[in-house]
C-alpha positions in Angstrom: 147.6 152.7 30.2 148.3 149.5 27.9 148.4 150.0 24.3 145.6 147.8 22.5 147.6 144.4 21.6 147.1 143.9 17.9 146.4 140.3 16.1 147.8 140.0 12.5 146.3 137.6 9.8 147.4 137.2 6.4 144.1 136.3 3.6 144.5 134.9 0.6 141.7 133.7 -2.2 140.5 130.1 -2.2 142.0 128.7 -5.0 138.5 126.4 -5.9 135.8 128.7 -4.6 137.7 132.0 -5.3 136.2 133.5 -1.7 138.6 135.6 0.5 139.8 133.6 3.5 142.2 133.5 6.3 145.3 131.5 5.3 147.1 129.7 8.5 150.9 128.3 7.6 150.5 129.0 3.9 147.1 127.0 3.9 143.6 127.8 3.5 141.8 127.6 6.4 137.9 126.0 7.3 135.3 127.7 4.9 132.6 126.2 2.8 131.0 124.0 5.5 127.4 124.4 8.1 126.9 124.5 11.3 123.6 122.9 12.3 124.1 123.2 15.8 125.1 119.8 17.0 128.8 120.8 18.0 130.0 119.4 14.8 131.4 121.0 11.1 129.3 119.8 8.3 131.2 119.8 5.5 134.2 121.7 3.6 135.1 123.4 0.4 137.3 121.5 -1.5 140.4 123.9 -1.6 140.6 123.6 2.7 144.2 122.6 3.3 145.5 123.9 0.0 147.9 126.6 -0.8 145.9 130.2 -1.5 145.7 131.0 -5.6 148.1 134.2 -4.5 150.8 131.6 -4.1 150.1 128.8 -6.2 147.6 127.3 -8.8 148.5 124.5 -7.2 143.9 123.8 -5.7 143.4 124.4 -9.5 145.1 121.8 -10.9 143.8 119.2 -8.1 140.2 120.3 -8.2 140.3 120.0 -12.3 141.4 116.9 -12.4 138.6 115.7 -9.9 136.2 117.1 -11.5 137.8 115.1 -14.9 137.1 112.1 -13.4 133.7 113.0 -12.3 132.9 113.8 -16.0 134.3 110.7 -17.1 132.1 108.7 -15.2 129.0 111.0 -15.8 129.8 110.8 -19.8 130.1 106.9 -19.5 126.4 107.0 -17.4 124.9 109.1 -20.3 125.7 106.5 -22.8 124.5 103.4 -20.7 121.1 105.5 -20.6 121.1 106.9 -24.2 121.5 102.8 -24.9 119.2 101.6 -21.8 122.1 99.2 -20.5 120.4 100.9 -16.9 118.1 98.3 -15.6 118.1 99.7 -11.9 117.6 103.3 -10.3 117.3 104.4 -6.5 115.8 107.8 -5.9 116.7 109.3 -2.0 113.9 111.5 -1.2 115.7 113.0 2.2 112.7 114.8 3.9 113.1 117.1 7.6 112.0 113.9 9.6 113.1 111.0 7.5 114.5 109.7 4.6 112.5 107.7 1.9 114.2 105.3 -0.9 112.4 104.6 -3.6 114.0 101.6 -5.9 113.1 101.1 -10.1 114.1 98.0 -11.8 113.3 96.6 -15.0 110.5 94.3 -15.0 109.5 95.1 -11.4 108.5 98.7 -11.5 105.4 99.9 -13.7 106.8 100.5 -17.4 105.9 104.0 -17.6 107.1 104.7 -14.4 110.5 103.1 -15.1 110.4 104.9 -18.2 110.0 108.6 -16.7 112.5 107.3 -14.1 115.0 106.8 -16.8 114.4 110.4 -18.4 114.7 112.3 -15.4 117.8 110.5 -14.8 119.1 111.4 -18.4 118.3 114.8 -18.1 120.1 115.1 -13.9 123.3 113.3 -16.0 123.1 116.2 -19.1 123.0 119.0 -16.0 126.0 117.1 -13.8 128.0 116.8 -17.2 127.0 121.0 -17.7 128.4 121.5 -14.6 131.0 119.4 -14.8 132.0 121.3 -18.4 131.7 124.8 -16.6 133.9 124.4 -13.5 136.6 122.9 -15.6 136.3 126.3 -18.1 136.3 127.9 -14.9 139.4 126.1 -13.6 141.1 126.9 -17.3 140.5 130.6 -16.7 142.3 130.5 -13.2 145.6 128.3 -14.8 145.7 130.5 -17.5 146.0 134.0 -15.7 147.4 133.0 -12.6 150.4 135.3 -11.5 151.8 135.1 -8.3 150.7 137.5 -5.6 151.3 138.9 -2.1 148.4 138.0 0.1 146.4 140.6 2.1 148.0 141.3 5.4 145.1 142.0 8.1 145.4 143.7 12.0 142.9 143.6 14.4 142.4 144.1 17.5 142.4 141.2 20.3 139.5 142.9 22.5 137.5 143.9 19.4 137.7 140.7 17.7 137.1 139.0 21.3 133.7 141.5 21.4 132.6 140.1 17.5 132.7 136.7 18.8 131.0 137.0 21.5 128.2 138.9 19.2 128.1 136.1 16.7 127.7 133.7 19.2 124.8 135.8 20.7 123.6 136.0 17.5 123.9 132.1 17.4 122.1 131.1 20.1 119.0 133.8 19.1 118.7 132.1 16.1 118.9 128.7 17.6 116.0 129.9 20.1 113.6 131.3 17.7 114.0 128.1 16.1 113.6 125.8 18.6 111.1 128.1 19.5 109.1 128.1 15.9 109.7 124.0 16.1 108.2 123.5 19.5 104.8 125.6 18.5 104.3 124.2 14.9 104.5 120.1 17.3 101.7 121.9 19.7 100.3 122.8 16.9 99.9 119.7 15.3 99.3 118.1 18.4 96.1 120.2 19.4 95.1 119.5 15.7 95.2 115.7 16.4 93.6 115.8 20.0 91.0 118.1 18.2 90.2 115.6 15.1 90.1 112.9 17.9 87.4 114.4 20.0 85.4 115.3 16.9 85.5 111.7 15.5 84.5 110.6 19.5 81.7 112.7 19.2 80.5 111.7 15.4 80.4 108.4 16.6 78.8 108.7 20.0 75.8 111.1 17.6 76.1 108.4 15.1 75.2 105.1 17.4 72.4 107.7 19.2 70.7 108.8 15.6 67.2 107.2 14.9 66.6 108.8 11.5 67.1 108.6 8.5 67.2 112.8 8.2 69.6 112.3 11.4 71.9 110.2 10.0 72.2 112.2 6.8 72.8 115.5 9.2 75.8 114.2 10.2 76.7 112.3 7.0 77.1 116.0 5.8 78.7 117.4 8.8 81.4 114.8 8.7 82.0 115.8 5.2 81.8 119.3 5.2 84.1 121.9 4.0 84.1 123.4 7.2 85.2 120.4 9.1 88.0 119.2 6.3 89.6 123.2 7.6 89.2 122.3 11.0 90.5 119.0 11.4 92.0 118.2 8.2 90.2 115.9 4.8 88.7 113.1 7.2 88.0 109.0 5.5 85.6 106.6 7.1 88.6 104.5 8.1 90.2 107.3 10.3 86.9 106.0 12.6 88.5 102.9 13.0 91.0 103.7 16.2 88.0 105.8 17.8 85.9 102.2 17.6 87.0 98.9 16.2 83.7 98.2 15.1 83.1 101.4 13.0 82.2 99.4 9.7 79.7 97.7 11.4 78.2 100.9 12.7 78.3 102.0 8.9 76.3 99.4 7.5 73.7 99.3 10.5 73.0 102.9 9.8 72.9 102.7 6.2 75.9 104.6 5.2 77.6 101.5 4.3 77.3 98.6 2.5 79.7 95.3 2.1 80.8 93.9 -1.2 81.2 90.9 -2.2 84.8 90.9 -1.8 84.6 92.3 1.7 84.8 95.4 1.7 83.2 98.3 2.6 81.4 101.1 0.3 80.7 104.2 1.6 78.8 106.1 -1.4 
């Protein structure tokens, strides 16, 4: 019988994030970044590629001086906004389906608007320069006491880390599933919502153009409305008649639900 063949791996501390990792030729190895699921490594801490903090203080002294600059520049924003020598913000709103710029600029945008722009901006700039402060304390703290260390020597065992891959990859693809799976009934979801508003609105319209009442008309004045229906099918506006029938405002002011102004449009009270 074969004795179990043994893999040996040394770990060392990160010398930026501080977490335990693998080190591979006297380097850190990949850690910090996502997998989404599209074959691909989405990003990577800082101290990747960089000698473990057992060995060398070496990712201390690099990350601290990025984080300098970074400072400098934030310290240099904060007095262009304490002086308002700003005149132009973009806020990226990045959403699950899409992502929405929004643009500020002096003598474009609505003062006040501009103006609260500007503040939240100060106070994101005071929080980045915070944070900034912090991880260059932090950094100090790791200079200061570093002493050099052996790193952590690690055996394992080829068929039982082979069998923990294979797990996480199981438990991968689950997760994956039950995702895809939770993404494809909310779009079903949504979808029998629309088709449902859609025959609703059909139907309103079809009642409306058949009413020949006044008590008729204001039945299903209320019904379109109605608490109940805003649950159902979501809060509805007169113009959401318009792709059910072109001619919808028409229809409003015939019945009397609707009346013109002078400046063309229409008033439903």
């Amino acid at each position: 019988m074969k004795e179990p063949r043994e893999r040996e791996s040394y770990v060392g501390h990160c010398p930026v994030c501080e977490g335990a990792f693998k080190v591979r030729d006297g380097k850190m190895v990949h850690h910090g970044f996502k997998r989404p699921g599209d074959g691909s490594i989405h990003g990577d801490c800082f101290g990747v590629g960089l000698p473990p903090y057992e060995c060398s203080p070496e990712g201390c002294h690099k990350y601290r001086a990025i984080i300098e600059g970074i400072l400098g520049r934030q310290l240099e924003r904060a007095e262009k906004l304490s002086k308002n020598q700003i005149p132009y913000f973009t806020n990226v709103n990045v959403g699950r389906h899409r992502i929405t710029t929004i643009q500020y600029a002096v003598g474009v945008t609505e003062r006040y608007a501009f103006i609260r722009r500007a503040e939240e901006e100060k106070r994101k700039t005071e929080r980045e320069i915070r944070d900034c402060n912090g991880e260059i304390s932090r950094m100090d703290n790791l200079i200061t006491s570093w002493v050099n260390k052996d790193l952590t020597l690690e055996r394992t065992l080829i068929e039982q880390d082979r069998v923990a891959k294979e797990d996480r990859a199981r438990e991968r693809a689950q997760k994956r599933a039950e995702k895809e799976a939770k993404e494809k009934a909310l779009i079903e979801k949504k979808t029998a919502k629309k088709e449902a508003r859609r025959v609703f609105l059909t139907k309103f319209i079809g009642d409306l153009r058949a009413a020949t009442t006044k008590e008729q008309i204001e039945v299903l004045v209320v019904l379109f409305k109605s608490k109940k229906t805003e649950r159902l099918y979501g809060h509805l506006y007169w113009t959401d008649l318009q792709p059910i029938d072109p001619k919808w405002d028409e229809l409003l002011i015939e019945k009397g639900i609707g009346v013109r102004t002078s400046t063309g449009f229409l008033n439903c009270p």
